[in-house]
Backbone as CSV, one residue per row, in Angstrom:
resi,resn,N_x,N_y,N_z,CA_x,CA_y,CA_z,C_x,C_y,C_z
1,UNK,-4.298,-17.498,-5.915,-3.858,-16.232,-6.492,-4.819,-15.115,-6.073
2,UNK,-4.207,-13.759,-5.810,-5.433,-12.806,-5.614,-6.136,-12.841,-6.516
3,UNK,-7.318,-11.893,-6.115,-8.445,-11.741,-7.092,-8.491,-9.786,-7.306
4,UNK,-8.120,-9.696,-6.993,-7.966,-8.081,-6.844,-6.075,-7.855,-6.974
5,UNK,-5.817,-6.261,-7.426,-4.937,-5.693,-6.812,-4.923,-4.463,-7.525
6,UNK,-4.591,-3.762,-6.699,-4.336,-2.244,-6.535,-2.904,-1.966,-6.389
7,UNK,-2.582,-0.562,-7.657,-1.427,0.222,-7.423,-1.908,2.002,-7.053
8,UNK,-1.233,1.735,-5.514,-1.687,3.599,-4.856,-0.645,4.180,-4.473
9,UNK,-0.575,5.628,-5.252,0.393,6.580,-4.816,-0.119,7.455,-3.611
10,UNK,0.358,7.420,-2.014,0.250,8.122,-0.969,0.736,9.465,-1.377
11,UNK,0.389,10.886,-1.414,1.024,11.917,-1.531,1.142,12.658,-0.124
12,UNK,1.719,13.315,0.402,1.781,14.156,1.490,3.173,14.448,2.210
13,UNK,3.006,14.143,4.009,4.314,13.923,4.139,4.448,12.386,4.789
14,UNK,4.739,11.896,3.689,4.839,10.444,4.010,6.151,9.478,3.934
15,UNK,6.708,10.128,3.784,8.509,9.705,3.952,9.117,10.075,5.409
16,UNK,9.787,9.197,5.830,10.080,9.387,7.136,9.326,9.887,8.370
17,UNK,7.923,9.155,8.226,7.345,8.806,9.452,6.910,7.401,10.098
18,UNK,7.428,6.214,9.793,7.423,5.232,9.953,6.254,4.708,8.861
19,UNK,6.003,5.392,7.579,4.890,5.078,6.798,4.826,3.787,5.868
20,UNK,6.262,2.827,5.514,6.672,1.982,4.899,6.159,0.730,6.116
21,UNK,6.941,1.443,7.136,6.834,-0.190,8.142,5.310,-0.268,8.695
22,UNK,4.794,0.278,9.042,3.447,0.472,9.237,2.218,0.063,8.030
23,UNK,2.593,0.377,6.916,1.981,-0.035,6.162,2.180,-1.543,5.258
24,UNK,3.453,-2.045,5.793,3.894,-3.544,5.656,2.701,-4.319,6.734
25,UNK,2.901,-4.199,7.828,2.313,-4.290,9.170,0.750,-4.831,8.754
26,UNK,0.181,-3.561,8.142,-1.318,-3.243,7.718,-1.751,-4.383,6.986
27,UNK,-0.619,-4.219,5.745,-0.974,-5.292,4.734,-0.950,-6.946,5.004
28,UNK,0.112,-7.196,5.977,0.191,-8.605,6.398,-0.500,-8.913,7.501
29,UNK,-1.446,-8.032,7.905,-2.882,-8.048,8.758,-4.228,-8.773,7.659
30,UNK,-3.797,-7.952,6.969,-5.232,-8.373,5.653,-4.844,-9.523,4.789
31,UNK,-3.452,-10.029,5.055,-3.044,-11.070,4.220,-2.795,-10.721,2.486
32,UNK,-2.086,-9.607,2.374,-2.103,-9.104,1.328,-0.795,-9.603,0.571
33,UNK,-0.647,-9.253,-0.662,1.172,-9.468,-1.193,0.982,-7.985,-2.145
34,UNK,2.553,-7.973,-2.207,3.068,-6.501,-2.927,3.744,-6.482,-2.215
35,UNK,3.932,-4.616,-2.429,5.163,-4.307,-1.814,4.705,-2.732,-1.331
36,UNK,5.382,-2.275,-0.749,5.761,-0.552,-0.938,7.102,0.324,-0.282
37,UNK,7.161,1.313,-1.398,8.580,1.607,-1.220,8.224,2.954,-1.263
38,UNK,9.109,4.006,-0.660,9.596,5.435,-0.913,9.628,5.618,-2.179
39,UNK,9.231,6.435,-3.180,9.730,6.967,-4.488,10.536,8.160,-4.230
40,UNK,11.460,8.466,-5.570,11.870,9.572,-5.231,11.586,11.161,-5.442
41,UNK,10.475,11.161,-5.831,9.422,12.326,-6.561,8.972,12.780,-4.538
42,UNK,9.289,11.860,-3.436,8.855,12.391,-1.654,7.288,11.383,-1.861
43,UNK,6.657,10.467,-2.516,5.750,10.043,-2.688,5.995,8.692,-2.005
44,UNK,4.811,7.590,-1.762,5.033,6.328,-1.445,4.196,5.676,-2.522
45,UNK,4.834,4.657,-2.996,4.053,3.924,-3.860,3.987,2.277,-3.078
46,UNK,2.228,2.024,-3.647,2.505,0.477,-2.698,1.486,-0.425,-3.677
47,UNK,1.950,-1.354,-3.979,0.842,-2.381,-4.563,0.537,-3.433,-3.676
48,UNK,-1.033,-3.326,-4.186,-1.247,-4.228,-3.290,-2.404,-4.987,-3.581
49,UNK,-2.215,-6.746,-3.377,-3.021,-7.551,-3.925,-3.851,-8.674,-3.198
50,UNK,-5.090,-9.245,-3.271,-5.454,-9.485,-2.472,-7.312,-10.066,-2.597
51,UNK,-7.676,-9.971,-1.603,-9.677,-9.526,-1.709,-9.681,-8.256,-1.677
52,UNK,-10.769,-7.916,-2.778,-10.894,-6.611,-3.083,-11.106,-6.007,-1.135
53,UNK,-12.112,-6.418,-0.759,-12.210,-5.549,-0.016,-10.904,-5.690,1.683
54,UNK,-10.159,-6.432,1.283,-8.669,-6.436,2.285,-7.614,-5.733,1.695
55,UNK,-7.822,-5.116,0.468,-7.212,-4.340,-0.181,-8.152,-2.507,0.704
56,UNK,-9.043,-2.216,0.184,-9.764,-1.601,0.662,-9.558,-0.633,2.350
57,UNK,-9.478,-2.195,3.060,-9.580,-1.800,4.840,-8.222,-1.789,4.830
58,UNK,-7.364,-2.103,4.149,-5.956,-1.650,4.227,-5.606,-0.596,3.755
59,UNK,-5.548,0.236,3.045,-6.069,1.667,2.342,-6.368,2.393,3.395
60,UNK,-7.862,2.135,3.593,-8.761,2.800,4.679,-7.568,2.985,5.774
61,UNK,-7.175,2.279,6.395,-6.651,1.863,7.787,-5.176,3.306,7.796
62,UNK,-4.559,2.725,6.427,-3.530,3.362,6.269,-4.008,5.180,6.425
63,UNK,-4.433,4.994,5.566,-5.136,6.467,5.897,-5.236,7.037,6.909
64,UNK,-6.071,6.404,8.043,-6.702,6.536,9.071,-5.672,7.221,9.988
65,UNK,-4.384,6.274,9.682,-2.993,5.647,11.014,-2.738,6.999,10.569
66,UNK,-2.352,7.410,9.164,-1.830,8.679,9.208,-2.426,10.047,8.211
67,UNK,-3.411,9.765,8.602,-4.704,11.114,8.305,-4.064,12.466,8.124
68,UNK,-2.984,13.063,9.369,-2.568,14.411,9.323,-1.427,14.145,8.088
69,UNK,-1.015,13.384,7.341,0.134,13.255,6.784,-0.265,12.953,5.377
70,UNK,-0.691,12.439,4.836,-1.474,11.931,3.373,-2.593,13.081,2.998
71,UNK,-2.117,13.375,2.049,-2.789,14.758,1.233,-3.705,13.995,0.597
72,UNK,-3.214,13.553,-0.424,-3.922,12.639,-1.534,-3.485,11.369,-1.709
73,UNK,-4.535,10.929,-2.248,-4.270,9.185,-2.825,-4.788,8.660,-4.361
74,UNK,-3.701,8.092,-4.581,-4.027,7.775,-6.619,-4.381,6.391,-6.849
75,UNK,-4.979,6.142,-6.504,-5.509,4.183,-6.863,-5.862,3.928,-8.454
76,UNK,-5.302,2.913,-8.922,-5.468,2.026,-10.019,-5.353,1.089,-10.135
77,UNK,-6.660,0.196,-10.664,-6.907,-0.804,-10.561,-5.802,-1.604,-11.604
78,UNK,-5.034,-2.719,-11.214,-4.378,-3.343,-11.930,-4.832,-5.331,-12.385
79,UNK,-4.624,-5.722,-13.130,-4.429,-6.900,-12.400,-3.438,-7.911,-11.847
80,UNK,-3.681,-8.399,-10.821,-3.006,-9.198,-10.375,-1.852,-10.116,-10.765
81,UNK,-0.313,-9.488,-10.068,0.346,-10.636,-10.858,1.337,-11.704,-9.886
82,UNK,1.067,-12.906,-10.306,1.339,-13.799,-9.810,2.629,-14.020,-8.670
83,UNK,3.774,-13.357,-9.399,5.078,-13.061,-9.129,5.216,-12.507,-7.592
84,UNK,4.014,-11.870,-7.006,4.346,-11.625,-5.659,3.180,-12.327,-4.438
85,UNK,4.447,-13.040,-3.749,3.804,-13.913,-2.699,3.685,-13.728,-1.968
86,UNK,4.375,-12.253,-1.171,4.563,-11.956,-0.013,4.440,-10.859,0.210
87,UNK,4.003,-9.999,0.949,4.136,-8.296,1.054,5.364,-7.720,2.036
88,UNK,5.951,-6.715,1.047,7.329,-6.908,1.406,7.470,-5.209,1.450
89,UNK,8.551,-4.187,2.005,8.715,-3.328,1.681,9.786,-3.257,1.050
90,UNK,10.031,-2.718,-0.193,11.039,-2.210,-1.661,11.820,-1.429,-1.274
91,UNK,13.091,-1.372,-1.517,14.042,-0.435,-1.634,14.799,0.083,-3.128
């Protein structure tokens, strides 16, 4: 089971720039589970669970990939729930 997980709201322009599939990508690099989906407020929400710090360089990374596009970011620490095995993107 993870030992960590994080719920982060991406703010910016992060809808319709390939920011869902890319950040699926990211997460099943770090071996993560969750999910993330488009909200409809133009926001991305993504949980994500894991080692704290593969949670972290996935964040980081995401960021990185799209720096000109992500205004802000809302992280809260949650804990971990069992129910997700796989990192998936939500519709």
């Amino acid at each position: 089971m993870a030992s960590s997980a994080k719920h982060i709201i991406f703010i910016g322009r992060v809808q319709g720039v390939g920011f869902r599939f890319t950040a699926h990508r990211i997460a099943n690099r770090q071996f993560l589970t969750g999910f993330v989906r488009n909200l409809p407020d133009g926001t991305v929400e993504m949980l994500a669970q894991g080692e704290s710090e593969d949670i972290d360089a996935c964040i980081a990374e995401i960021k990185e990939t799209f720096g000109r596009y992500v205004t802000e970011t809302k992280t809260t620490d949650l804990p971990p729930d069992p129910r997700h095995t796989d990192f998936r993107i939500a519709f």
